[in-house]
C-alpha positions as CSV (number, residue, x, y, z in Angstrom):
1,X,103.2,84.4,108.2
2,X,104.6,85.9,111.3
3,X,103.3,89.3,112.2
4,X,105.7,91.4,114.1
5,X,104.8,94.9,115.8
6,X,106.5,97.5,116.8
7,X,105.5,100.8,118.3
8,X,106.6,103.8,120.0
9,X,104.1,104.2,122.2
10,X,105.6,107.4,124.6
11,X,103.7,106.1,127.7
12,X,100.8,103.5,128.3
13,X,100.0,104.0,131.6
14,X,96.2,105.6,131.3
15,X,93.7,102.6,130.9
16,X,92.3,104.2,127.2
17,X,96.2,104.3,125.9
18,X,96.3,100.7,127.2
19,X,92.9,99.5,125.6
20,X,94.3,101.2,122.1
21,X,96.9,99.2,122.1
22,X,95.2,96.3,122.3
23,X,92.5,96.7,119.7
24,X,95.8,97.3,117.5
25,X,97.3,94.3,118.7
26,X,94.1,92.3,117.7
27,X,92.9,94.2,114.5
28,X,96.4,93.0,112.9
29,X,96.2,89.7,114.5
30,X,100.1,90.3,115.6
31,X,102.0,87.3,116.7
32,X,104.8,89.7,118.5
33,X,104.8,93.3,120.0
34,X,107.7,95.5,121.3
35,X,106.2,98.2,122.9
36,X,109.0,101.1,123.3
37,X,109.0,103.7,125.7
38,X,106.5,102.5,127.8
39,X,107.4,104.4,130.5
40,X,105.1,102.2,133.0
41,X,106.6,101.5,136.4
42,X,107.1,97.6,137.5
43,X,104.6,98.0,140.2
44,X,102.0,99.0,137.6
45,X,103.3,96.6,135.1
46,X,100.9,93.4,135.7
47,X,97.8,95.7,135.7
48,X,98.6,97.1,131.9
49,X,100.2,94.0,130.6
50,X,96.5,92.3,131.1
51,X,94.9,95.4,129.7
52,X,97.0,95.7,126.2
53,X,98.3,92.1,125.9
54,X,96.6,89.7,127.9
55,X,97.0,86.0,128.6
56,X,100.7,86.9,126.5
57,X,103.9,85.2,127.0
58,X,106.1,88.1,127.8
59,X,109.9,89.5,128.6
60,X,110.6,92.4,130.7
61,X,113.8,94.9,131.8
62,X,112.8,95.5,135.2
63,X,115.3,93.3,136.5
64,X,118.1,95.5,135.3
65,X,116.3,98.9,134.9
66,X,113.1,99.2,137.5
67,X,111.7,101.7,135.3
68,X,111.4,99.7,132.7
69,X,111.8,100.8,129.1
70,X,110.1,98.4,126.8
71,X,108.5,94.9,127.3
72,X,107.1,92.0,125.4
73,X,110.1,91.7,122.9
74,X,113.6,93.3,123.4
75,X,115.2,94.1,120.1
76,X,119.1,94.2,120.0
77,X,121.0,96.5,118.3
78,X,124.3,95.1,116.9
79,X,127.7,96.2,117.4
80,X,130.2,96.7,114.5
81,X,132.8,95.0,114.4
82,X,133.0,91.0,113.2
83,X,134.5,89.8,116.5
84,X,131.7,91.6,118.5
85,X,128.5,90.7,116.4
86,X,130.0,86.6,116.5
87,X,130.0,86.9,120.1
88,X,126.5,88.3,120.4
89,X,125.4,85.2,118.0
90,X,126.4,83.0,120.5
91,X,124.2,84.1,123.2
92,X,121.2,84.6,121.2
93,X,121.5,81.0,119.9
94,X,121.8,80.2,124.1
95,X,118.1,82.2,124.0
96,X,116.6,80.9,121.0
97,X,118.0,80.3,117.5
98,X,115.1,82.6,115.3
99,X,115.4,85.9,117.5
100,X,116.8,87.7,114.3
101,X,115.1,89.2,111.2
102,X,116.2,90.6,108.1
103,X,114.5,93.2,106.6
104,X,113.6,91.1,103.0
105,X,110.1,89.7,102.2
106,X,108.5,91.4,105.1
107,X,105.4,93.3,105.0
108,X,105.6,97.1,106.6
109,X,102.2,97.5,108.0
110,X,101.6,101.2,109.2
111,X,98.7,101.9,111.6
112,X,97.3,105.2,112.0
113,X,94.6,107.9,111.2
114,X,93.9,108.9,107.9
115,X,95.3,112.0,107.2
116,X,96.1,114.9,104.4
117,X,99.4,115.7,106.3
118,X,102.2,113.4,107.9
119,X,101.5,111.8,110.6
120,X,103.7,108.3,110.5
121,X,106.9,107.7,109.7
122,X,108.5,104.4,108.4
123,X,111.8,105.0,109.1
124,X,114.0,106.7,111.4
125,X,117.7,106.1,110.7
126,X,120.3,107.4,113.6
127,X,123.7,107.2,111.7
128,X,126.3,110.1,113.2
129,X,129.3,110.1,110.4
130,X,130.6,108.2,107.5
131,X,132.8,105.7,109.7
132,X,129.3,104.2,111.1
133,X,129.0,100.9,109.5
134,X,125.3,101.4,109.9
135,X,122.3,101.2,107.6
136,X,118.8,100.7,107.0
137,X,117.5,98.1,103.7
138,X,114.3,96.9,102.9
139,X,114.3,94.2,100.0
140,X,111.7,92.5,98.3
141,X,108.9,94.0,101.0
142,X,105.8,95.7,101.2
143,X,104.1,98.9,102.6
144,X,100.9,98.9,103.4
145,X,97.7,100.4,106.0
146,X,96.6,103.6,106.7
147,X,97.8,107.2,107.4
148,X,100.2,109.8,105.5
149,X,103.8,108.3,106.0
150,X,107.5,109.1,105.1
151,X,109.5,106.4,104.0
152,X,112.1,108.0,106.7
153,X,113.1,111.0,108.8
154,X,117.3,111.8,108.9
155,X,117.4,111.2,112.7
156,X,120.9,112.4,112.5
157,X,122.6,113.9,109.4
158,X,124.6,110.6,107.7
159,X,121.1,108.2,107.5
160,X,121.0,106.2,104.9
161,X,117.9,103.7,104.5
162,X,117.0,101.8,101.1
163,X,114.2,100.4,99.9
164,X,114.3,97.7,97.0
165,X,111.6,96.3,94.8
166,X,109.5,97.4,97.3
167,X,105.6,97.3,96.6
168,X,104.6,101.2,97.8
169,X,100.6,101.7,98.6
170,X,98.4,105.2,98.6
171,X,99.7,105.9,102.1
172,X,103.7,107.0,101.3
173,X,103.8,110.4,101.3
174,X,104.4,112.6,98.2
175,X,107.1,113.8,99.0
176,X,108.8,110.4,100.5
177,X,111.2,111.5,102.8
178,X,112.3,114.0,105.6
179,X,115.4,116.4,106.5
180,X,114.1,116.1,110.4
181,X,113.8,120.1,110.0
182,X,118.0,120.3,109.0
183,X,118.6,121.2,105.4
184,X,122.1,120.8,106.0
185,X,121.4,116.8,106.4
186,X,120.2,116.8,103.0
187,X,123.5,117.0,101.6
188,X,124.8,114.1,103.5
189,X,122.1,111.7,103.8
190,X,121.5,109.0,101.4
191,X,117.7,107.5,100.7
192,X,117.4,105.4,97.4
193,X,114.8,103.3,96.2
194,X,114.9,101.2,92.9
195,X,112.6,98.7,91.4
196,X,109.8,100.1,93.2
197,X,106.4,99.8,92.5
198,X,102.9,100.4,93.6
199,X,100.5,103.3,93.9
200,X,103.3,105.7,95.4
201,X,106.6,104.2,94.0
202,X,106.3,107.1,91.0
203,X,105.2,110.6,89.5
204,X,105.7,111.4,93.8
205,X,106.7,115.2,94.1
206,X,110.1,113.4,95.3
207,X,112.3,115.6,97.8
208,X,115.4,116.5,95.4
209,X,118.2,114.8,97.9
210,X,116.2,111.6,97.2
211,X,118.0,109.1,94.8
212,X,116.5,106.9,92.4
213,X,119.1,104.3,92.5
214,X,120.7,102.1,89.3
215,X,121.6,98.6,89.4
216,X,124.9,98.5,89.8
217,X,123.9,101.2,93.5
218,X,121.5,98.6,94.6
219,X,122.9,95.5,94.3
220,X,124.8,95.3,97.4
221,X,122.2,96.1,99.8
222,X,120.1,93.2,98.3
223,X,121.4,90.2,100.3
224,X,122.8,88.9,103.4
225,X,126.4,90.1,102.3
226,X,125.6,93.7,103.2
227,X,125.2,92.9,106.8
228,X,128.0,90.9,106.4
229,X,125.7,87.8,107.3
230,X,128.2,84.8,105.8
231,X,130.2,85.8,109.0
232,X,127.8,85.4,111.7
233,X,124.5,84.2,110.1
234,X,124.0,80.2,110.8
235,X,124.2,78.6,107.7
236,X,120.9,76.1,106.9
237,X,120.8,72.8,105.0
């Protein structure tokens, strides 16, 4: 299994923040880390890299941003349309064929203080208006580790993020989900589970704009064909 992290970390330029990250790194024996919004200088780069991730292979920004956002793994975020996302295909595959991931059969591993209240949140879906051709869907996955967390927070008002036959642990929130403090978003988002299971996948005090999704809902965020992934997924024999 390959263990992926990811985490926000708002600045890692104090030696303790640095030293945090790596016990994280090592306590879930993570393969890859993208560390986002750094916020640490290039001149002060080599001195934390050895701290939080040392004797790592690594990829920076610095040559195109100096102040360098995130490091160790860039993730990509996709354009729209079919024409664009073929083109973008064709220089990853220049990179390396396996720099993709789809969100099936993964495990969601959130690491953080135990806690009565929220204090970690799985999801954070950005998605403006109705013409985005943007969502969020977890299939076939499982949630797991410590801490008081929301499946996600409507980052803008038209999020939409799924979660399918998902296995849920203790640490899901009650409630599940978040309006990101705008009730108005609750009338346009859209976050639906089905076939869910676990310790917190029911009898949750479920916000009411959540959905509890039927078959016929579901089924096509459960493959490859929601992404639209016959058109600019290589296809293996």
């Amino acid at each position: 299994m390959v263990k992926l992290g990811v985490w926000n970390v708002r600045g890692i330029n104090e030696h303790s923040k640095a030293s945090e990250v790596n016990k994280v790194r090592i306590e879930n024996k993570l393969c890859m880390f993208s560390l986002l919004e750094t916020k640490v200088k290039k001149e002060k780069f080599d001195t934390i890299r050895k701290i939080c991730c040392p004797f790592w292979s690594y990829i920076s920004n610095y040559d195109s941003d100096p102040n360098g956002q995130n490091f160790l793994l860039t993730c990509v975020y996709a354009k729209n349309s079919r024409h664009d996302r073929m083109g973008l295909w064709n220089d990853l595959i220049s990179l390396h064929p396996s720099t993709l991931m789809h969100a099936m059969d993964c495990i969601l591993n959130v690491v953080t203080q135990k806690s009565q209240s929220v204090n970690a949140i799985i999801t954070t879906h950005g998605r403006t208006s109705l013409k985005e051709n943007t969502r969020f869907s977890f299939v076939n996955c499982k949630i797991t580790g410590t801490g008081n967390a929301w499946l996600g927070r409507a980052w803008r008002p038209f999020a939409t993020v799924v979660f399918i036959n998902t296995n849920m642990s203790g640490l899901v929130s009650k409630e599940g989900w978040n309006d990101f403090s705008n009730q108005s978003s609750e009338k346009t988002v859209f976050f639906g589970e089905y076939g869910c299971y676990g310790e917190k996948a029911s009898h949750r005090e479920m916000v009411k704009y959540s959905k509890q999704l039927t078959l016929d809902k579901a089924t096509p965020f459960m493959n490859t064909s929601y992404i639209e992934g016959q058109t600019w997924l290589p296809i293996h024999t």
